[in-house]
Biotite code that builds the C-alpha atoms (Angstrom):
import biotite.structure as struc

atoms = struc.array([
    struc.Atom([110.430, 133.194, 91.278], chain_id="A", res_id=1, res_name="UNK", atom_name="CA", element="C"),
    struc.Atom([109.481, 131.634, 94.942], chain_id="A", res_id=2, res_name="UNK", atom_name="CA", element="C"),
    struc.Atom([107.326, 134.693, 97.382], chain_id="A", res_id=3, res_name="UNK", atom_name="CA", element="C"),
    struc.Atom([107.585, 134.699, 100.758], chain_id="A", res_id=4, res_name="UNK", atom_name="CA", element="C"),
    struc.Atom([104.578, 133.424, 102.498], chain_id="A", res_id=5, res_name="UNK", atom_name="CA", element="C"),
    struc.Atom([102.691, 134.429, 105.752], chain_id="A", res_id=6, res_name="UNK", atom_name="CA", element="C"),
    struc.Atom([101.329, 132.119, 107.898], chain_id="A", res_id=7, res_name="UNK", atom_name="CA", element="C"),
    struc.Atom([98.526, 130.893, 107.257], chain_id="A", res_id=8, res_name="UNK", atom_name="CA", element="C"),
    struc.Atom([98.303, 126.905, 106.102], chain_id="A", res_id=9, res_name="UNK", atom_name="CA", element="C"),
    struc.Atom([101.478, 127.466, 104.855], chain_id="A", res_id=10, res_name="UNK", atom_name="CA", element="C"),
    struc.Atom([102.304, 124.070, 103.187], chain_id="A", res_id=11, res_name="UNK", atom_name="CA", element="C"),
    struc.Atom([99.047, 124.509, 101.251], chain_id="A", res_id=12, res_name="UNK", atom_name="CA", element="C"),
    struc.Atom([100.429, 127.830, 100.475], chain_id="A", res_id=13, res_name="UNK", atom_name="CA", element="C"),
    struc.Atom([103.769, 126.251, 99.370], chain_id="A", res_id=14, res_name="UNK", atom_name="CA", element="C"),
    struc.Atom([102.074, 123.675, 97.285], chain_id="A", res_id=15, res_name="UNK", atom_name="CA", element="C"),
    struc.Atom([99.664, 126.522, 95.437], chain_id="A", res_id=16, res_name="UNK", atom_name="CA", element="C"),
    struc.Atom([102.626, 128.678, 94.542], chain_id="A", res_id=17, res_name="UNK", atom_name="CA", element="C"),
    struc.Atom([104.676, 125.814, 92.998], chain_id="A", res_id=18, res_name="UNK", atom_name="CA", element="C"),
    struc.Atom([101.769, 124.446, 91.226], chain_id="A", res_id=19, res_name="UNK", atom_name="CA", element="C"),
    struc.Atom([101.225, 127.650, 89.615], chain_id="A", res_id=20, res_name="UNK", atom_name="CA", element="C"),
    struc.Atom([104.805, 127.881, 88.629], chain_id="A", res_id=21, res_name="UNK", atom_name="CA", element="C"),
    struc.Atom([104.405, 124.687, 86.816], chain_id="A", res_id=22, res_name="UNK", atom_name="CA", element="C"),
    struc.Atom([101.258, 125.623, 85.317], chain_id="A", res_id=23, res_name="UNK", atom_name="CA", element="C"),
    struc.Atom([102.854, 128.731, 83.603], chain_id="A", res_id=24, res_name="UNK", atom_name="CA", element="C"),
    struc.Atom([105.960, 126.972, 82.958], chain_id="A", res_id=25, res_name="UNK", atom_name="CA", element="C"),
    struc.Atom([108.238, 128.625, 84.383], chain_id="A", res_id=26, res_name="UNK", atom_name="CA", element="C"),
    struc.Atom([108.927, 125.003, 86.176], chain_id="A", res_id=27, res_name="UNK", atom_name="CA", element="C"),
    struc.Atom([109.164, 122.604, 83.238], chain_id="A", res_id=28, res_name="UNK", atom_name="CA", element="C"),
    struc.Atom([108.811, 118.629, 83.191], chain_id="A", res_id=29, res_name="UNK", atom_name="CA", element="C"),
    struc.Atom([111.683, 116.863, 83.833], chain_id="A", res_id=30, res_name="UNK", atom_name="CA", element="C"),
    struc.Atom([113.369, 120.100, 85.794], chain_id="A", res_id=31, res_name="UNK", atom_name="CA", element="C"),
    struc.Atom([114.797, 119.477, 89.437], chain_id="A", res_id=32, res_name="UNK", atom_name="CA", element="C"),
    struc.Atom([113.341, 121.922, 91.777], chain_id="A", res_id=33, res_name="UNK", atom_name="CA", element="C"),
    struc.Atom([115.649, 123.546, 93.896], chain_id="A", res_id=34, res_name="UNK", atom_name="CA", element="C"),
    struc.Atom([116.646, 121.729, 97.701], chain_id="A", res_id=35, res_name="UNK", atom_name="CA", element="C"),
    struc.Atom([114.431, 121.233, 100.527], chain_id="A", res_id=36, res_name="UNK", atom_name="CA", element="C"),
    struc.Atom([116.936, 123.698, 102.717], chain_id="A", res_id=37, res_name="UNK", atom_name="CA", element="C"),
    struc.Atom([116.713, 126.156, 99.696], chain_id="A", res_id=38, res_name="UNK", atom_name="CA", element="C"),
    struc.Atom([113.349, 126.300, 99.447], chain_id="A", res_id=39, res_name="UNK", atom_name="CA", element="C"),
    struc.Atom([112.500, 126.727, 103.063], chain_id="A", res_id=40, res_name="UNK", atom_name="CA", element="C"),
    struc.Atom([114.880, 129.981, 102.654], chain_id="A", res_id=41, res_name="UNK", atom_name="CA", element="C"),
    struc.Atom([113.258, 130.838, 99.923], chain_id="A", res_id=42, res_name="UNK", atom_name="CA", element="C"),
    struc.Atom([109.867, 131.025, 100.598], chain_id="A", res_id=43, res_name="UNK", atom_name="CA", element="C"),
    struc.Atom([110.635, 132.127, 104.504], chain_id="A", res_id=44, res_name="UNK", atom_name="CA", element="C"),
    struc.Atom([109.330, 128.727, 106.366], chain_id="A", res_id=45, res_name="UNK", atom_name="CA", element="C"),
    struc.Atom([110.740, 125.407, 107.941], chain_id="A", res_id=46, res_name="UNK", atom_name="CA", element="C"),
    struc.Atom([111.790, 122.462, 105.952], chain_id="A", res_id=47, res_name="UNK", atom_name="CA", element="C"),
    struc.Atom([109.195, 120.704, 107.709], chain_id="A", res_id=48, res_name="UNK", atom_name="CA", element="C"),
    struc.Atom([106.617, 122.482, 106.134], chain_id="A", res_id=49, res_name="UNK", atom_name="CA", element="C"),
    struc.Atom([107.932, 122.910, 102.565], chain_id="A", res_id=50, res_name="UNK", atom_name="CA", element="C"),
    struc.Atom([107.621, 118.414, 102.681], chain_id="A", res_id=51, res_name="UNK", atom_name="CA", element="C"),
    struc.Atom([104.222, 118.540, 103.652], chain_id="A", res_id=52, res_name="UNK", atom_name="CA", element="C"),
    struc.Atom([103.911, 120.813, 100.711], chain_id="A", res_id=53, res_name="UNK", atom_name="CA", element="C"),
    struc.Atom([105.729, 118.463, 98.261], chain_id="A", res_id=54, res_name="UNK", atom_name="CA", element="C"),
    struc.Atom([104.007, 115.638, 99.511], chain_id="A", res_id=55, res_name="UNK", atom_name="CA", element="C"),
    struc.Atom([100.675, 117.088, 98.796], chain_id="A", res_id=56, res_name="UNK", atom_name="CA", element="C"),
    struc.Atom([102.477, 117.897, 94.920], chain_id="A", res_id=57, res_name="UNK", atom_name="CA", element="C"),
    struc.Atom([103.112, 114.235, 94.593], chain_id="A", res_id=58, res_name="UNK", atom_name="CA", element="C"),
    struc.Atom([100.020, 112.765, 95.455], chain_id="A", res_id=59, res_name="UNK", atom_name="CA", element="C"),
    struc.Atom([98.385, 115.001, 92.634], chain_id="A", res_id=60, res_name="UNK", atom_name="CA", element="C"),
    struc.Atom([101.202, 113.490, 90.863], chain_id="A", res_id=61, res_name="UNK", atom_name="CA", element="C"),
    struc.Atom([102.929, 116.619, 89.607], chain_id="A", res_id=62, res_name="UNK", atom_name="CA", element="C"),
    struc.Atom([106.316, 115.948, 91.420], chain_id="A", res_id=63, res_name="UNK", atom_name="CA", element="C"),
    struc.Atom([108.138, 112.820, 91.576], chain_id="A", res_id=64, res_name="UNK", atom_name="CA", element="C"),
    struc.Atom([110.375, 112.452, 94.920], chain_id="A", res_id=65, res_name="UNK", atom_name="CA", element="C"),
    struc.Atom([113.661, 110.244, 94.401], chain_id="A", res_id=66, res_name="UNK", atom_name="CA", element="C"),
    struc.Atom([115.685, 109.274, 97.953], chain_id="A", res_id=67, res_name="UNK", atom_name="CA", element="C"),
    struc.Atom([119.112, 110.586, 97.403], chain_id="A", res_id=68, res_name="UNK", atom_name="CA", element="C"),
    struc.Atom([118.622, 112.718, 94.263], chain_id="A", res_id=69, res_name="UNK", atom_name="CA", element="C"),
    struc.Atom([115.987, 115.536, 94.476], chain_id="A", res_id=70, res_name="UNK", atom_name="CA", element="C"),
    struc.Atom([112.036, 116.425, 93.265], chain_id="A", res_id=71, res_name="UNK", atom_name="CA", element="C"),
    struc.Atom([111.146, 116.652, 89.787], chain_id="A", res_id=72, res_name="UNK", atom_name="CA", element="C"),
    struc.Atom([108.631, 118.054, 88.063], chain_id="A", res_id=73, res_name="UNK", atom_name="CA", element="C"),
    struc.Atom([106.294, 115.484, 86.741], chain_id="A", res_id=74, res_name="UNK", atom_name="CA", element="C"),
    struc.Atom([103.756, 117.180, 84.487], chain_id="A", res_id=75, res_name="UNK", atom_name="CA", element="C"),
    struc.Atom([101.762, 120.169, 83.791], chain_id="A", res_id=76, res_name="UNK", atom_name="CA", element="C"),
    struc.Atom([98.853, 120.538, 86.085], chain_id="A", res_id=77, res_name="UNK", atom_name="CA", element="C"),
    struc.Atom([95.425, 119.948, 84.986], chain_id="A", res_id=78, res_name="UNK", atom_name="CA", element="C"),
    struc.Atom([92.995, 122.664, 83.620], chain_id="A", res_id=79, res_name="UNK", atom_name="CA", element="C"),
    struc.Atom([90.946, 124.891, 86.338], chain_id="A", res_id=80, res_name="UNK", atom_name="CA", element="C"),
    struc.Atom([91.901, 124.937, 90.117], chain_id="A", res_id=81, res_name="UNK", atom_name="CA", element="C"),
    struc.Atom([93.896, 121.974, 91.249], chain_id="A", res_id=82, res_name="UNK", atom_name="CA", element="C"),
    struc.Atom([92.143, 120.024, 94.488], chain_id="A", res_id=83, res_name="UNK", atom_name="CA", element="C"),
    struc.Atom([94.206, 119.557, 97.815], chain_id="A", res_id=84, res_name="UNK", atom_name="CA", element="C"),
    struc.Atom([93.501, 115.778, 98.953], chain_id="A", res_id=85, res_name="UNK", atom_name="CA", element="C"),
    struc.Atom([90.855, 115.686, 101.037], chain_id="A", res_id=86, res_name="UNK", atom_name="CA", element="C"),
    struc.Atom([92.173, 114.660, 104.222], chain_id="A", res_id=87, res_name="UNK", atom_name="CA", element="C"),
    struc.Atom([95.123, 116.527, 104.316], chain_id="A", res_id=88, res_name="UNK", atom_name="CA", element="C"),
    struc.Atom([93.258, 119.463, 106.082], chain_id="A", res_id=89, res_name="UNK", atom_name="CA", element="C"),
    struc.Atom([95.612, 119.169, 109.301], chain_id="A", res_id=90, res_name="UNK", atom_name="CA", element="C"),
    struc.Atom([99.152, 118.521, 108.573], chain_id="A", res_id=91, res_name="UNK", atom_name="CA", element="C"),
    struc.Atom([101.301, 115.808, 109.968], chain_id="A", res_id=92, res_name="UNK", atom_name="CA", element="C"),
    struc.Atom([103.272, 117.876, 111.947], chain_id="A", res_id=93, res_name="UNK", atom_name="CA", element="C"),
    struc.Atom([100.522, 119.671, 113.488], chain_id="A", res_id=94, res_name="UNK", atom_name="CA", element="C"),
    struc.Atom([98.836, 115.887, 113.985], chain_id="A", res_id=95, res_name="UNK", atom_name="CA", element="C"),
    struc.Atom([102.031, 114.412, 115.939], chain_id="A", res_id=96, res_name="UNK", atom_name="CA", element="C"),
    struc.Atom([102.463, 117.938, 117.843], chain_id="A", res_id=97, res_name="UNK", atom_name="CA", element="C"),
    struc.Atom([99.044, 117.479, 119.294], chain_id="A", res_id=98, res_name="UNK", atom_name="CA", element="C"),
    struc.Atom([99.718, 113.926, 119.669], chain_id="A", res_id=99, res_name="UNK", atom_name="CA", element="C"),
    struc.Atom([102.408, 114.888, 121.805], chain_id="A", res_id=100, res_name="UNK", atom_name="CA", element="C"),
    struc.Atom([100.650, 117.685, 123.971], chain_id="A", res_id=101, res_name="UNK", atom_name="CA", element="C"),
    struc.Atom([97.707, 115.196, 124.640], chain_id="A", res_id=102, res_name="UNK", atom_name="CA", element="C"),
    struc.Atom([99.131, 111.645, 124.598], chain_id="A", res_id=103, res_name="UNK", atom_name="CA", element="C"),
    struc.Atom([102.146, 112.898, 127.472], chain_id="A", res_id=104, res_name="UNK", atom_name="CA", element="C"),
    struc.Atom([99.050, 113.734, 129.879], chain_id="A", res_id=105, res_name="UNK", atom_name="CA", element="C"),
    struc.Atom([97.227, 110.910, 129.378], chain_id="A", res_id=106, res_name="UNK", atom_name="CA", element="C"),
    struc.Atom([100.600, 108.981, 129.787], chain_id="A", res_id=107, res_name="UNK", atom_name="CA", element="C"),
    struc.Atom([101.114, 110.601, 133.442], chain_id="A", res_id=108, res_name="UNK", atom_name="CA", element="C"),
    struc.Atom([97.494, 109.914, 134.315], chain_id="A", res_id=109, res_name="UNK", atom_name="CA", element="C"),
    struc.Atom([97.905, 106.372, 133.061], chain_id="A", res_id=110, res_name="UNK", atom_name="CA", element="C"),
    struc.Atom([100.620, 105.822, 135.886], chain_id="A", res_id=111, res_name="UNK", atom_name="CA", element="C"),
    struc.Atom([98.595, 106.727, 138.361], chain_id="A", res_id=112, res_name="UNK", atom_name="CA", element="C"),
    struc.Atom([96.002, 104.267, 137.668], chain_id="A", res_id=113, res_name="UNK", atom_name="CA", element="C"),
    struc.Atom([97.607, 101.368, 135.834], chain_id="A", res_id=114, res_name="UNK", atom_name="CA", element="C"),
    struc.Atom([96.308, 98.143, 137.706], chain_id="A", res_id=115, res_name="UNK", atom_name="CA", element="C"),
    struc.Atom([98.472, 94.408, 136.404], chain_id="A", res_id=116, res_name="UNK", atom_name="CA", element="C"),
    struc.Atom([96.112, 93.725, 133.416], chain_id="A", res_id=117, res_name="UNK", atom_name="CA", element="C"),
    struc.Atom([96.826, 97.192, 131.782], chain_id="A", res_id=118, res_name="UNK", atom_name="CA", element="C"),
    struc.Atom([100.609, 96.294, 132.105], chain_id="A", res_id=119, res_name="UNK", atom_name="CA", element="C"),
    struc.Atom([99.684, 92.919, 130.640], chain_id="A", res_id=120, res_name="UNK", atom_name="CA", element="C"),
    struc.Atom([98.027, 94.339, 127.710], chain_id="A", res_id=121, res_name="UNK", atom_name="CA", element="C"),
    struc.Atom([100.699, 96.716, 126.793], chain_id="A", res_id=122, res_name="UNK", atom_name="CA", element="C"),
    struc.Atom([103.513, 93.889, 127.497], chain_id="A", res_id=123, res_name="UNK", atom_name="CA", element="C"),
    struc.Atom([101.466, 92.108, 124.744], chain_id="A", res_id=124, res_name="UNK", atom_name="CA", element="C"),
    struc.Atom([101.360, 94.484, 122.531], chain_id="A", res_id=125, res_name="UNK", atom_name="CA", element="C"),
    struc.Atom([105.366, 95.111, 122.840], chain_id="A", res_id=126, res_name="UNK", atom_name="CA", element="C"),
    struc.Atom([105.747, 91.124, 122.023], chain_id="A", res_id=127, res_name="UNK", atom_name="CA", element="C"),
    struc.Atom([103.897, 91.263, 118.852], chain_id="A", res_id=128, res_name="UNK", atom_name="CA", element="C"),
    struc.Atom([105.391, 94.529, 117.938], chain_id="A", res_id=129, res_name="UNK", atom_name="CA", element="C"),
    struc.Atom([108.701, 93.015, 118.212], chain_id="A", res_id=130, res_name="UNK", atom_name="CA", element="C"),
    struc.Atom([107.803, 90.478, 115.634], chain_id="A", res_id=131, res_name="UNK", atom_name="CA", element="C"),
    struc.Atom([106.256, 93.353, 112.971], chain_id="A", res_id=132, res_name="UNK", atom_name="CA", element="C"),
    struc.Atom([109.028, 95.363, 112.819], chain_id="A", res_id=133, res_name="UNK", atom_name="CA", element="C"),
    struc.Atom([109.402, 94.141, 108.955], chain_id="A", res_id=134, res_name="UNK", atom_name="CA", element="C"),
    struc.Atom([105.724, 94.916, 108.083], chain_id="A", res_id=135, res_name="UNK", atom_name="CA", element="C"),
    struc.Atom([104.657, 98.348, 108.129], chain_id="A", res_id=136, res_name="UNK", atom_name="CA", element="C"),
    struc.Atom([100.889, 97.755, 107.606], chain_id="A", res_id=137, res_name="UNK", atom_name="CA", element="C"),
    struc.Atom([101.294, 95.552, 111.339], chain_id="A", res_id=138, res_name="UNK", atom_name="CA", element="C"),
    struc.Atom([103.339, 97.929, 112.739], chain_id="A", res_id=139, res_name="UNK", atom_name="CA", element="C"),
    struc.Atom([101.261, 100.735, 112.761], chain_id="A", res_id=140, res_name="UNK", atom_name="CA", element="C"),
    struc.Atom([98.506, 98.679, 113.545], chain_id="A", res_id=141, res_name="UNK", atom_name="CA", element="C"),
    struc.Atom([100.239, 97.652, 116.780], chain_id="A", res_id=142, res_name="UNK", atom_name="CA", element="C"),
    struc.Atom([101.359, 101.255, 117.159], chain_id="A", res_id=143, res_name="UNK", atom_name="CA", element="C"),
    struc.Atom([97.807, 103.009, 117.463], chain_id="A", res_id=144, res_name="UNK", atom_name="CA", element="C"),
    struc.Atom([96.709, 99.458, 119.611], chain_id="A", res_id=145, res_name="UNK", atom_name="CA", element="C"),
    struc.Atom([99.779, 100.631, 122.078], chain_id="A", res_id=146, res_name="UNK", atom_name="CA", element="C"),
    struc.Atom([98.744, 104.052, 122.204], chain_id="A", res_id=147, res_name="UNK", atom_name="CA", element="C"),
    struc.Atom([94.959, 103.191, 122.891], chain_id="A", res_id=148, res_name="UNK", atom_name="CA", element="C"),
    struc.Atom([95.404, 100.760, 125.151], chain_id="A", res_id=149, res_name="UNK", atom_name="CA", element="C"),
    struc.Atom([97.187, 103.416, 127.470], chain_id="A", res_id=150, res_name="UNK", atom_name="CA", element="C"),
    struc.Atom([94.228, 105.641, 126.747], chain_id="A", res_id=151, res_name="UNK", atom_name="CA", element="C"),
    struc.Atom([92.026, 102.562, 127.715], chain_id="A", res_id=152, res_name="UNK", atom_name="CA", element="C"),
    struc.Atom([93.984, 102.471, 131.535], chain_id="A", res_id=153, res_name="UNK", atom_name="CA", element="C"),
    struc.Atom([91.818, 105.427, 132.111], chain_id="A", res_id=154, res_name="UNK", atom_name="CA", element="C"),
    struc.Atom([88.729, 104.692, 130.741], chain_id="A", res_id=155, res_name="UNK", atom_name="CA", element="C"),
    struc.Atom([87.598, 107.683, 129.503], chain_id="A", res_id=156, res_name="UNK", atom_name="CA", element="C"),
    struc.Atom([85.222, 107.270, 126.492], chain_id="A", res_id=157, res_name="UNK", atom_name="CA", element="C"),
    struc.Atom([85.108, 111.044, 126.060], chain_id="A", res_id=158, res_name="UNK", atom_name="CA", element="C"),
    struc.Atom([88.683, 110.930, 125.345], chain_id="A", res_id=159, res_name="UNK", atom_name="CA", element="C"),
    struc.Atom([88.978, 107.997, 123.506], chain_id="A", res_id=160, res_name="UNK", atom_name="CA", element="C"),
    struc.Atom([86.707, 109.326, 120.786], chain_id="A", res_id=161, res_name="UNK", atom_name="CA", element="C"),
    struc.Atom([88.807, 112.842, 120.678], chain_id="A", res_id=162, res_name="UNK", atom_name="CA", element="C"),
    struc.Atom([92.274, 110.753, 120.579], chain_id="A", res_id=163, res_name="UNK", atom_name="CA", element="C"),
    struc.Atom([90.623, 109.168, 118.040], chain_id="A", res_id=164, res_name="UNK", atom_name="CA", element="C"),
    struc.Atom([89.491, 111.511, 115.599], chain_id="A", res_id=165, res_name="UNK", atom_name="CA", element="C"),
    struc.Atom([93.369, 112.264, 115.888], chain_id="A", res_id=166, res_name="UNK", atom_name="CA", element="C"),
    struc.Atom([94.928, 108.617, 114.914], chain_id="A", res_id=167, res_name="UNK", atom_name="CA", element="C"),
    struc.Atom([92.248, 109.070, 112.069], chain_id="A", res_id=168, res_name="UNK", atom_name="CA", element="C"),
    struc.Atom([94.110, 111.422, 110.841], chain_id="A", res_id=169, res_name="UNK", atom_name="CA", element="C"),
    struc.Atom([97.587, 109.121, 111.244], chain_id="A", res_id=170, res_name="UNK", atom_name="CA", element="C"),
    struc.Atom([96.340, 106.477, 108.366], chain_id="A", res_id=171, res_name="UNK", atom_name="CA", element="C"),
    struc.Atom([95.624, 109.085, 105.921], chain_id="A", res_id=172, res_name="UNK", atom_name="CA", element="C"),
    struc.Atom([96.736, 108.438, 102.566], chain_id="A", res_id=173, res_name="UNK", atom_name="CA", element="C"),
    struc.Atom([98.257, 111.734, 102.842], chain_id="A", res_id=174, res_name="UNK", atom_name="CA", element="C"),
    struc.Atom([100.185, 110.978, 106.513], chain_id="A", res_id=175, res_name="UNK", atom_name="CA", element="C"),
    struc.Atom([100.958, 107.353, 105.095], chain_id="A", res_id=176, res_name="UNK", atom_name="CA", element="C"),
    struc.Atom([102.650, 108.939, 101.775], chain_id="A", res_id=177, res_name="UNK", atom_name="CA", element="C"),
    struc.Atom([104.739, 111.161, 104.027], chain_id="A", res_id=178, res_name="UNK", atom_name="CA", element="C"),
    struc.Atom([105.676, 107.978, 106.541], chain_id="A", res_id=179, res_name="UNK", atom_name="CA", element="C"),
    struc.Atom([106.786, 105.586, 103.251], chain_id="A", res_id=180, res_name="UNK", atom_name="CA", element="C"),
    struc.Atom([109.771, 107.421, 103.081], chain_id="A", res_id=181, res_name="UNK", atom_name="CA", element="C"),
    struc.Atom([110.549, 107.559, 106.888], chain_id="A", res_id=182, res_name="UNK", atom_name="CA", element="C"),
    struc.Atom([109.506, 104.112, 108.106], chain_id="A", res_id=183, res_name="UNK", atom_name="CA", element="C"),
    struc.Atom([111.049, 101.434, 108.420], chain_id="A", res_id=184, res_name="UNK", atom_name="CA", element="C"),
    struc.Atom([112.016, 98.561, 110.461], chain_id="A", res_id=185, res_name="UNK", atom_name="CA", element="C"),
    struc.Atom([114.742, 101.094, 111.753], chain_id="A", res_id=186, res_name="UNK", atom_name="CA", element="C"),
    struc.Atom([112.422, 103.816, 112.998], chain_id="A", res_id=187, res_name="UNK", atom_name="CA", element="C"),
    struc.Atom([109.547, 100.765, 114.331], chain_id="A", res_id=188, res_name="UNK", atom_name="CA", element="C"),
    struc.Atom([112.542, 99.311, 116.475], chain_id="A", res_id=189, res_name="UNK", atom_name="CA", element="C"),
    struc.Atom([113.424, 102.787, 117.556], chain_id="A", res_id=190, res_name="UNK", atom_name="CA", element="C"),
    struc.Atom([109.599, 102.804, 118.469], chain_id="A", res_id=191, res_name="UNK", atom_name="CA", element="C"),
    struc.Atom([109.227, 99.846, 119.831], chain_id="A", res_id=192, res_name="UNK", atom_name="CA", element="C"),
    struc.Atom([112.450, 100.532, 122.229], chain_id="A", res_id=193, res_name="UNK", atom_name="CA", element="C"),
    struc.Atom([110.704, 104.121, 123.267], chain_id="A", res_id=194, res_name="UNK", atom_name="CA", element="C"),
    struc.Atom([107.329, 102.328, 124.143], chain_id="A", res_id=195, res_name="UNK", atom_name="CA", element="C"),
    struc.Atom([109.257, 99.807, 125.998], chain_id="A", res_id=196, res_name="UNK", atom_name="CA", element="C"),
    struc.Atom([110.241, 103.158, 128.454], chain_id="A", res_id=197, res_name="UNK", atom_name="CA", element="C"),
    struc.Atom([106.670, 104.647, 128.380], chain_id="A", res_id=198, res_name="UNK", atom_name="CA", element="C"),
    struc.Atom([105.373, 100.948, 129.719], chain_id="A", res_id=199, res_name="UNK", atom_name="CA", element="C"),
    struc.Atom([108.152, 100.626, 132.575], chain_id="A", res_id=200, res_name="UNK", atom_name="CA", element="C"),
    struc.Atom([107.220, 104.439, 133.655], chain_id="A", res_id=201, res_name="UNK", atom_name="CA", element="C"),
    struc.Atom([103.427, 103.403, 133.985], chain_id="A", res_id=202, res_name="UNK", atom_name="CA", element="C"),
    struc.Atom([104.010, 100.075, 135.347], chain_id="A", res_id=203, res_name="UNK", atom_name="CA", element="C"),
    struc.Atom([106.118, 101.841, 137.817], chain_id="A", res_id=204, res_name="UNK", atom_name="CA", element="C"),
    struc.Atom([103.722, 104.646, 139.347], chain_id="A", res_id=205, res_name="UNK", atom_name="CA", element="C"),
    struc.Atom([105.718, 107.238, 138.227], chain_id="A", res_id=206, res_name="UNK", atom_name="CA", element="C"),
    struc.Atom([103.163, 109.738, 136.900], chain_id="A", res_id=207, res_name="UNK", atom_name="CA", element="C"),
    struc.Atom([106.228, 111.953, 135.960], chain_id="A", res_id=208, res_name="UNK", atom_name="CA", element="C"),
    struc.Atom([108.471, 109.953, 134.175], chain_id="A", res_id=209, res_name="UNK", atom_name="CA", element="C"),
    struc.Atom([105.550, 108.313, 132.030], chain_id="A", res_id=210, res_name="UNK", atom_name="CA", element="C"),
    struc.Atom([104.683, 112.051, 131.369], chain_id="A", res_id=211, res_name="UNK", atom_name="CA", element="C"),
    struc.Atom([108.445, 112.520, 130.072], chain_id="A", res_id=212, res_name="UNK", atom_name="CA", element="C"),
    struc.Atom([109.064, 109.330, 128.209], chain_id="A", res_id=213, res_name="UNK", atom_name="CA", element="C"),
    struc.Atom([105.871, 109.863, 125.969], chain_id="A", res_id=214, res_name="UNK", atom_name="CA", element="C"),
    struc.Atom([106.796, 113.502, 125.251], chain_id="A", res_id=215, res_name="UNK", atom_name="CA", element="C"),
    struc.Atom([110.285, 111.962, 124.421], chain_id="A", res_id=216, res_name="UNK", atom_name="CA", element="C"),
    struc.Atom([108.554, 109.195, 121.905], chain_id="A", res_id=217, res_name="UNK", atom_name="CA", element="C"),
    struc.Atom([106.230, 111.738, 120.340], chain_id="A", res_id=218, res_name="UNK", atom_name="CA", element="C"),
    struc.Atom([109.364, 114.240, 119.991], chain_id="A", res_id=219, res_name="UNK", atom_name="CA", element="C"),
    struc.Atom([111.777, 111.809, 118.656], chain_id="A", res_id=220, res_name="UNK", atom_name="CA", element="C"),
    struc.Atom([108.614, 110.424, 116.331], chain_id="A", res_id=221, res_name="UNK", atom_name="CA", element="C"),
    struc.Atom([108.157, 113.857, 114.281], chain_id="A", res_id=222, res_name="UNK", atom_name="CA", element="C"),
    struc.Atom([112.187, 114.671, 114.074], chain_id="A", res_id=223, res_name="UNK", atom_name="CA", element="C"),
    struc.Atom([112.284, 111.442, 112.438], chain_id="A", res_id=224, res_name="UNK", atom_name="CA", element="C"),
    struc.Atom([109.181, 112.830, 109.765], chain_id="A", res_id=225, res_name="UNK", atom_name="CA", element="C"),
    struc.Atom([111.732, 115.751, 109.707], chain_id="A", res_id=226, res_name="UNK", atom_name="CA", element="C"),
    struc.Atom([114.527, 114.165, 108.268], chain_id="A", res_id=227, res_name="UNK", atom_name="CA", element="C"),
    struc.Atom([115.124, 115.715, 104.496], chain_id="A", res_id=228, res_name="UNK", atom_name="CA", element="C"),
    struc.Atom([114.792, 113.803, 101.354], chain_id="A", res_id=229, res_name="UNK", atom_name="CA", element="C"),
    struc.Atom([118.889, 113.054, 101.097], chain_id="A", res_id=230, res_name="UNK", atom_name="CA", element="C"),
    struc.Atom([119.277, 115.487, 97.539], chain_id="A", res_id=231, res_name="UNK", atom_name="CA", element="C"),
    struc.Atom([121.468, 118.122, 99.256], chain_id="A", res_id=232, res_name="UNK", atom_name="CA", element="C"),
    struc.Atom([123.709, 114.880, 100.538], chain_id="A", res_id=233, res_name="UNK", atom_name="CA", element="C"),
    struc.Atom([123.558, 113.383, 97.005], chain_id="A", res_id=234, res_name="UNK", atom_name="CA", element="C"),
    struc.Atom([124.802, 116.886, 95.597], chain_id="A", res_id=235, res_name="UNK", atom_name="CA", element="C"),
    struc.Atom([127.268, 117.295, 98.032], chain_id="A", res_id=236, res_name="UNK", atom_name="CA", element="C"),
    struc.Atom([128.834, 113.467, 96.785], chain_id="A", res_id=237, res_name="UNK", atom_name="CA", element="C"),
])
């Protein structure tokens, strides 16, 4: 039933192949597709990649995902070819690895510069942070405010636009589908706690241990994403 793809866009590739599987039925409505770790074995490709793929399915609402029990097939697809959301042309896991090549630099250069207002504005941010670890919409504002205002330490317009066109990408309706069933206050205290280390490496001058500590947050930020949706726990019960 499931092909092995090659690799090209493969989560779009994922989300084609079971789309056409529901259109010619051989996935029915109300059916449980088979488990995130079978899948990726199936098809030849990381788990990773097969939830970008059923994310994609669910905001054309043709898959419902339930915590702790599996994905179901919601409907058949519409007639004629079946539109990808529009702003899910890079995936999140691409997004937060380039976050994480980029932002670690711009971390070490950060703590070379940092004057006491810079440290000021991030030990601001930190405070209100602390008290919007129960509201996601705040969170992530304070998040990307966190983020910038290390960018900001090195005033570089040039790459504040490029970092930019990235944490574009971050409030996608595609990224923020993918991040309701990851976030939490949990995973924003986790956060907060990791940005807590990036600031103390700036403030310190320590060009390589700001360099570390971001490519620690940004690593420890996308194996959260990578956590499965809990069915193959709930089966195992």
């Amino acid at each position: 039933m499931f092909m092995a793809l090659e690799p090209r866009r493969l989560y779009r590739q994922v989300a084609d192949q079971i789309r056409t599987l529901i259109g010619t039925g051989e996935l029915v409505v109300g059916e449980r597709l088979p488990a995130e770790r079978e899948l990726a074995e199936r098809f030849g490709i990381s788990r990773p990649t097969v939830r970008e793929a059923l994310i994609v399915l669910e905001l054309e609402g043709l898959i419902q995902i339930r915590m702790g029990s599996g994905v179901y097939i919601m409907r058949q697809p519409a007639a004629g070819p079946a539109a990808l959301p529009a702003d899910d042309k890079d995936g999140p896991f691409e997004i937060l690895q380039a976050r994480c090549i980029v932002e670690s630099a711009i971390a070490e250069e950060a703590a070379r510069c940092a004057g006491p207002q810079s440290i000021a504005a991030l030990d601001a941010n930190l405070r209100l942070m602390q008290d919007a670890l129960g509201d996601p919409e705040r969170a992530i504002t304070l998040d990307c405010a966190f983020h910038g205002a290390i960018i900001d330490i090195i005033g570089n317009a040039a790459l504040k636009r490029f970092t930019g066109l990235v944490y574009d990408r971050r409030s996608s309706p595609y990224f923020a589908k993918l991040a309701s069933y990851f976030e939490g206050p949990h995973t924003w205290k986790l956060a907060l706690e990791e940005h807590q280390v990036v600031r103390d490496a700036i403030a310190a001058a320590d060009p390589s241990a700001a360099r570390e500590a971001m490519r620690t947050h940004l690593t420890l930020a996308q194996k959260r994403f990578s956590e499965s949706f809990g069915e193959e726990q709930a089966r195992e019960d």
